[in-house]
C-alpha positions in Angstrom: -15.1 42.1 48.2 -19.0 42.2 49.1 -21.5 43.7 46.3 -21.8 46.8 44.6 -24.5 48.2 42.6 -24.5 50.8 39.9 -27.4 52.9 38.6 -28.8 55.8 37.5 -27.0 54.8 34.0 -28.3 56.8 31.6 -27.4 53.9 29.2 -26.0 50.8 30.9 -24.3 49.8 27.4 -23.7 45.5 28.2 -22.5 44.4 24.6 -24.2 41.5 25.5 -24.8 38.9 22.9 -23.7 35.9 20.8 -20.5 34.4 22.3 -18.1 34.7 19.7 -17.0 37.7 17.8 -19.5 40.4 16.1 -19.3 41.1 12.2 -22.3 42.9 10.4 -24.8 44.4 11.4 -24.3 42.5 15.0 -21.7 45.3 15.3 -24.2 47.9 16.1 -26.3 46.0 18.3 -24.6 47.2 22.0 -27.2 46.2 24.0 -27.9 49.4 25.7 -30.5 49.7 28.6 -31.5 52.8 29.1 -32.3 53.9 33.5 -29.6 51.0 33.6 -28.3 49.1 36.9 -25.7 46.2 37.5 -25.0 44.3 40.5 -22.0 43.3 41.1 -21.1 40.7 44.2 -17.4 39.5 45.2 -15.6 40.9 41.6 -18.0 39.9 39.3 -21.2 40.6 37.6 -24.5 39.3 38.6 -27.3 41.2 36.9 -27.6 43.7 34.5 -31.6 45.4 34.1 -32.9 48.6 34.6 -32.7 50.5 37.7 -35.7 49.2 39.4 -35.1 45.5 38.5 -31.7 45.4 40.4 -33.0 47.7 43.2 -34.8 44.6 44.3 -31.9 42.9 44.1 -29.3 44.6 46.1 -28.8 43.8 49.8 -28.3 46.3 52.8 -24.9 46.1 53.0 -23.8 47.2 49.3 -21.7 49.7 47.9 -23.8 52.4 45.8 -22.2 53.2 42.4 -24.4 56.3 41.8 -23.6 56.6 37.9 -24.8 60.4 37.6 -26.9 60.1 34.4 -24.1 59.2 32.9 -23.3 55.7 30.7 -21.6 53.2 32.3 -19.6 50.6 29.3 -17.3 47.8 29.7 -14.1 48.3 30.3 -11.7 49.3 26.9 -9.7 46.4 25.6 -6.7 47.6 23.8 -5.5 44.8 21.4 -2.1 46.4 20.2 0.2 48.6 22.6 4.0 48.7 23.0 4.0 50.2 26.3 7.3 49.4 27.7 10.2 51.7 26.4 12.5 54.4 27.7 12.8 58.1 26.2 10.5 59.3 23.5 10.9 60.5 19.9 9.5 63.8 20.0 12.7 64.8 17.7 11.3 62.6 15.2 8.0 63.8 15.4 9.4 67.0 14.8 11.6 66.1 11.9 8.5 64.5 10.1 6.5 67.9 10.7 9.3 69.1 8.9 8.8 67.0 5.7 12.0 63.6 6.8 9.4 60.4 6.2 9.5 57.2 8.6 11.6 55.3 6.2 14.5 58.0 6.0 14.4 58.3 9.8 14.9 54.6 10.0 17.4 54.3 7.3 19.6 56.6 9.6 18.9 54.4 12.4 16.5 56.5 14.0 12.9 55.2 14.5 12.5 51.3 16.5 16.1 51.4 16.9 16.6 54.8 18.6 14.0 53.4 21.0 15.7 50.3 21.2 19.4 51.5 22.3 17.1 54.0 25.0 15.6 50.9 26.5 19.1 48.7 26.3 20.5 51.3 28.5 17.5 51.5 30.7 17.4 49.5 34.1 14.3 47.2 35.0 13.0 49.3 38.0 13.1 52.4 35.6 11.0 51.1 32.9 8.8 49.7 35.6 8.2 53.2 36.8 7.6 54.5 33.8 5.0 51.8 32.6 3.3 52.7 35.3 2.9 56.2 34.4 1.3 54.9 31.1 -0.8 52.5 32.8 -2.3 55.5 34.5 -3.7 56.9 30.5 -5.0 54.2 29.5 -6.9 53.2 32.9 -8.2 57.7 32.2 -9.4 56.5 28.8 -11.6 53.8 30.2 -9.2 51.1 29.5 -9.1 48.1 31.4 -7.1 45.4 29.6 -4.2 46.0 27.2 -2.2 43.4 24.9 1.5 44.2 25.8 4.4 43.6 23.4 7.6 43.6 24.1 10.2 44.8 20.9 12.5 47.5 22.1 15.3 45.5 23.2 16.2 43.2 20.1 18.5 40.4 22.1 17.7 37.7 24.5 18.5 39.7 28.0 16.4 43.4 26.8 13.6 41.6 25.2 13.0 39.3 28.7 13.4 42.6 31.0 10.8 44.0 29.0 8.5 40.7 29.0 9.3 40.5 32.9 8.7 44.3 33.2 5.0 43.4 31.9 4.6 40.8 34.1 5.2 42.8 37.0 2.8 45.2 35.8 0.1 42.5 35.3 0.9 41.4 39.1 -0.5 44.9 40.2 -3.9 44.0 38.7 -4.9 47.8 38.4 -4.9 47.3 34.3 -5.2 43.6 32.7 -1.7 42.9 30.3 -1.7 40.0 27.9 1.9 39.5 26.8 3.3 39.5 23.4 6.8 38.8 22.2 7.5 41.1 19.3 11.6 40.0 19.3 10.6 40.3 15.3 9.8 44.4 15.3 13.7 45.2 13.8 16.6 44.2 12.9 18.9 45.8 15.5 22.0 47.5 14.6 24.8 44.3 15.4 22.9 42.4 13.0 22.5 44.6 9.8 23.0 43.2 6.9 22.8 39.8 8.7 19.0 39.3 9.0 19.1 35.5 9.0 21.5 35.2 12.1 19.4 37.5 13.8 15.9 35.3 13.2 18.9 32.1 14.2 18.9 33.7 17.5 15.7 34.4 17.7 14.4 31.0 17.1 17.0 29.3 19.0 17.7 31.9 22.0 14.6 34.2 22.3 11.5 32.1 21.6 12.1 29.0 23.9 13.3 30.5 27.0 9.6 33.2 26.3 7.9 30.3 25.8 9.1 28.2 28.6 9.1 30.9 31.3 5.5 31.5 30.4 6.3 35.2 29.5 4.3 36.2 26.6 1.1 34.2 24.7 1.9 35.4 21.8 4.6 36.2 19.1 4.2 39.1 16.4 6.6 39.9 13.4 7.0 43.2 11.7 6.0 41.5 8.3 7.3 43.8 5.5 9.6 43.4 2.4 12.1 46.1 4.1 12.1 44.9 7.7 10.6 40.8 7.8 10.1 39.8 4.2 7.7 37.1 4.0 9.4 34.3 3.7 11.8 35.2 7.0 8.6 36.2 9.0 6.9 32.6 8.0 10.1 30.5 9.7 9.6 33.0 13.3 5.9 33.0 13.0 6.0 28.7 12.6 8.8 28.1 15.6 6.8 30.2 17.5 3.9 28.4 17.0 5.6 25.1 17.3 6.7 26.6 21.3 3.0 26.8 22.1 2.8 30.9 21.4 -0.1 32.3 19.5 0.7 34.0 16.5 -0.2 37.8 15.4 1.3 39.9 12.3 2.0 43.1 11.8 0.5 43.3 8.2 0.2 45.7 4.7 1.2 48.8 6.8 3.1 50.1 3.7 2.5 47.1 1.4 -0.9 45.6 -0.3 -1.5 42.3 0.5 2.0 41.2 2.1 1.7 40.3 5.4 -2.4 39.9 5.6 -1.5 36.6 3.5 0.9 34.9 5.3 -1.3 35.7 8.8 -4.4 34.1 6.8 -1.7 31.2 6.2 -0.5 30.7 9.3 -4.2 31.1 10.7 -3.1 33.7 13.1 -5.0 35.0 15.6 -5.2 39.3 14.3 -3.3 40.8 11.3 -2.9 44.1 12.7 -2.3 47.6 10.6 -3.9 46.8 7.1 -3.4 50.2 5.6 -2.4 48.7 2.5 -4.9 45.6 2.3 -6.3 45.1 -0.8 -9.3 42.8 -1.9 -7.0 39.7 -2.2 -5.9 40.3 1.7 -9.3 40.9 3.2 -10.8 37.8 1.1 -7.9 35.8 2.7 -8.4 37.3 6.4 -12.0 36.1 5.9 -11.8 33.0 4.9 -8.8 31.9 7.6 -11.1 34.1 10.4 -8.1 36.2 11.1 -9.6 39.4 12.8 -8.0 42.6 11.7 -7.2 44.8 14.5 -6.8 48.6 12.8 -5.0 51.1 14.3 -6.1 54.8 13.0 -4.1 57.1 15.4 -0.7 55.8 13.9 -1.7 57.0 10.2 -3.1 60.4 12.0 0.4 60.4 14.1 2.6 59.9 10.8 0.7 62.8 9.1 -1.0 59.7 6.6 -4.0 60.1 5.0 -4.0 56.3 4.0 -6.6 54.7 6.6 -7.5 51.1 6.2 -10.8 50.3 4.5 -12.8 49.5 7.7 -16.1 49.8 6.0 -15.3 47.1 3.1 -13.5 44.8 6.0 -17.3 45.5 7.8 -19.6 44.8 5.2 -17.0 41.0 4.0 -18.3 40.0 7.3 -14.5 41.0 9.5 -14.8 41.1 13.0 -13.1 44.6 13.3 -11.2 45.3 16.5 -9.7 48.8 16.7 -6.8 50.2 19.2 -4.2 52.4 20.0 -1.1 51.1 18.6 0.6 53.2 21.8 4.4 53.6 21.1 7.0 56.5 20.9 7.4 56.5 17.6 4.2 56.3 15.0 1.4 56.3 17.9 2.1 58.0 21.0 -1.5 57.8 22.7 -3.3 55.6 25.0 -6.6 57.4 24.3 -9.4 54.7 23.1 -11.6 58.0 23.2 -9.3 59.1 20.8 -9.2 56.0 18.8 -13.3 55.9 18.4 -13.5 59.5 17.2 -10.7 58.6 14.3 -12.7 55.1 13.6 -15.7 57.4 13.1 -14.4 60.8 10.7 -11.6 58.6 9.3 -12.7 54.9 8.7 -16.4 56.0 8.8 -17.2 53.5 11.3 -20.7 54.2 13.5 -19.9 54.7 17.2 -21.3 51.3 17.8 -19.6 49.6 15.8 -16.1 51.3 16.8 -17.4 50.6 20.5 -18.2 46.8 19.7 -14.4 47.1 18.1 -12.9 48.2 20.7 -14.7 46.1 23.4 -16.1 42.5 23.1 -14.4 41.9 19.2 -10.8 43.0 20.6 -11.6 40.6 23.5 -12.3 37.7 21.2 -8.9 38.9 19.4 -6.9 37.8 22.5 -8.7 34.9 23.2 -10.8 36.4 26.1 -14.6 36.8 25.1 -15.7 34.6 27.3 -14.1 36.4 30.2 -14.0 40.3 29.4 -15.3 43.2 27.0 -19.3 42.7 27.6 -21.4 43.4 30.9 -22.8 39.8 31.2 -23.5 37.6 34.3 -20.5 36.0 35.7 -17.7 37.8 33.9 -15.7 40.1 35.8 -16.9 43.8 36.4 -14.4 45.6 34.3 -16.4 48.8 33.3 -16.3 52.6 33.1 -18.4 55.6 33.9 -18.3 58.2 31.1 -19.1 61.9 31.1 -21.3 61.5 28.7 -25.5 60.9 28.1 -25.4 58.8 25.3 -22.6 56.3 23.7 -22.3 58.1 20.5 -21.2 61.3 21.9 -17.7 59.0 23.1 -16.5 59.6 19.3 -18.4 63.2 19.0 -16.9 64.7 21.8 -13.0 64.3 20.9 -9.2 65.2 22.2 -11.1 64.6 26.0 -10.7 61.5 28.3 -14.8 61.4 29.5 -13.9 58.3 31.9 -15.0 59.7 35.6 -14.4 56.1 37.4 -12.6 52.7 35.8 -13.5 49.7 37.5 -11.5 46.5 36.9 -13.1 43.2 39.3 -15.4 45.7 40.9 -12.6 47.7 42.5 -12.4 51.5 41.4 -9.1 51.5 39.8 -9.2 55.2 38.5 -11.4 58.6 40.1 -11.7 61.6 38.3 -11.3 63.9 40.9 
């Protein structure tokens, strides 16, 4: 692959730091170098320094990354995306404008399981061609890794086309996918009313064959009393674990304290959601080290005004990860851009600490801080080049997609033209 430099950065923003995830104040320290330069030999990062340092540095032969004046940051990691469906529910959204709420949409089998019967029908090479298409917004937005789940097929053969659909996509290597297995996101129509025959097959039919076949790393359940109570998500949640997968909740979307608990419980690796989390939740979180990843463009989708309490999770000592939440339903967006300008009017988070959020703490969130979401020596050279002369005008400057180039190992992955 050779090298490549980059410079004339008006920030080089590295997140660089203490290896582990940032709470605090640690969440505002990005690590910016202003007239910054990186090298960057065979996919990965050597140096980072101002311009003149890595002038020295950089041979004959390299590629010249001419930055612009603008600031170059790591690549986005998005820690919660469903991005493999058929159709979308614009009709819903509609219906909604129109005063119907989520629940009564559901209730008529609309919502998950209107996606659900879409994706059923759908064929593999279909969805595949479509996933790409969304692959192609998030790598505009500066995104460069993406946790996957599946959860819009509901029995054993949908739920491993989708899984198999994101492995396929991951083989591209234009966008990083880390798996999940969200079997757990409804109770499909053939088993209403039958809820425990449903999590049967799930533990029994879904779970080992995901596990064995290597096609997700982790399970979620939609833990809430009117879709997984607790008690049902706790037995998924523990066979899953018992397969090898790691765990992560959907948590206190609708209710205080419900699912946060049982994540702190089963010492899961995020609790995702947390509109709803009260002090008793965020304590628990806390204590367990359960990172809450929060997800403000699905209450701004739904027409909510009920935002989780970033600043109280902040200042307990929570390593906050934000993201998209990217589905057809409550959060049709792939815009991190997006997603940092909601972090800042909405959760009042400061645009480092939505940037650290959304970079190096999601990282840590799916057990890769030690290989992406910082510009450090040796880690790959996932990054983007934003339209912009300083980080904080990514949240200022909002419903735009600044990213000019995306970068994933040192190959240009995305060119605004």
């Amino acid at each position: 692959m050779g090298e490549l430099a980059v410079w004339n950065c008006a920030q080089l923003v590295t997140l660089a730091g203490p290896a582990r995830a940032r709470t605090g104040g640690e969440m505002r320290e990005l690590g910016a170098i202003a007239d910054g330069a990186m090298l960057v030999r065979d996919g990965r990062i050597r140096a980072t320094g101002t311009r003149g340092e890595i002038e020295r540095m950089v041979s004959q032969d390299a590629e010249i990354v001419d930055a612009g004046g603008r600031i170059v940051l790591p690549g986005f990691v998005d820690a919660h995306t469903h991005p493999v469906f058929a159709g979308t529910r614009a009709d819903e959204f509609e219906e909604r404008i129109e005063g119907a709420t989520y629940a009564e949409i559901a209730a008529r089998g609309g919502g998950i399981r209107s996606t659900v019967r879409r994706t059923r029908a759908t064929g593999e090479a279909e969805l595949l061609a479509t996933a790409r298409r969304y692959r192609d917004w998030f790598l505009r937005g500066g995104t460069t890794t993406i946790e996957a789940k599946s959860g819009y097929g509901l029995s054993v053969e949908a739920e491993i086309k989708i899984l198999r659909v994101i492995g396929q996509l991951a083989a591209d290597r234009s966008l990083r996918y880390v798996p999940t297995f969200l079997g757990a996101h409804e109770v499909p129509g053939e088993y209403r009313g039958r809820m425990d025959s449903y999590i049967e097959l799930l533990v029994e039919e879904m779970i080992p064959p995901v596990a064995a076949e290597r096609l997700a790393e982790y399970c979620d359940v939609f833990c809430e009393p009117t879709v997984f109570p607790v008690e049902k998500a706790r037995v998924i949640l523990q066979a899953a674990g018992r397969a090898g997968l790691g765990l992560r909740v959907h948590a206190d979307q609708f209710s205080a304290d419900y699912g946060s608990l049982l994540a702190a419980e089963l010492g899961a690796a995020t609790a995702d959601h947390l509109e709803s989390t009260g002090p008793a939740g965020m304590e628990a979180l806390r204590r367990a080290n359960v990172q809450p990843v929060l997800l403000p463009a699905s209450v701004y989708a739904m027409g909510s005004a009920h935002y989780p309490a970033a600043r109280r999770m902040i200042e307990m000592g929570l390593a906050v990860v934000l993201a998209t939440d990217f589905n057809p339903g409550s959060s049709p967006t792939a815009s991190m851009p997006m997603v940092l300008s909601l972090a800042a009017t909405q959760l009042k988070m400061t645009a480092a600490e939505a940037i650290t959020a959304a970079t190096i703490n999601a990282a840590y969130s799916l057990g890769r801080g030690h290989n992406i979401g910082s510009l450090e020596n040796g880690k790959p050279a996932d990054f983007a080049i934003h339209d912009c002369g300083d980080y904080r005008e990514l949240p200022y400057y909002f419903g735009r997609e600044p990213a000019t180039a995306v970068y994933v190992d040192g190959t240009c992955r995305y060119k605004f033209l």
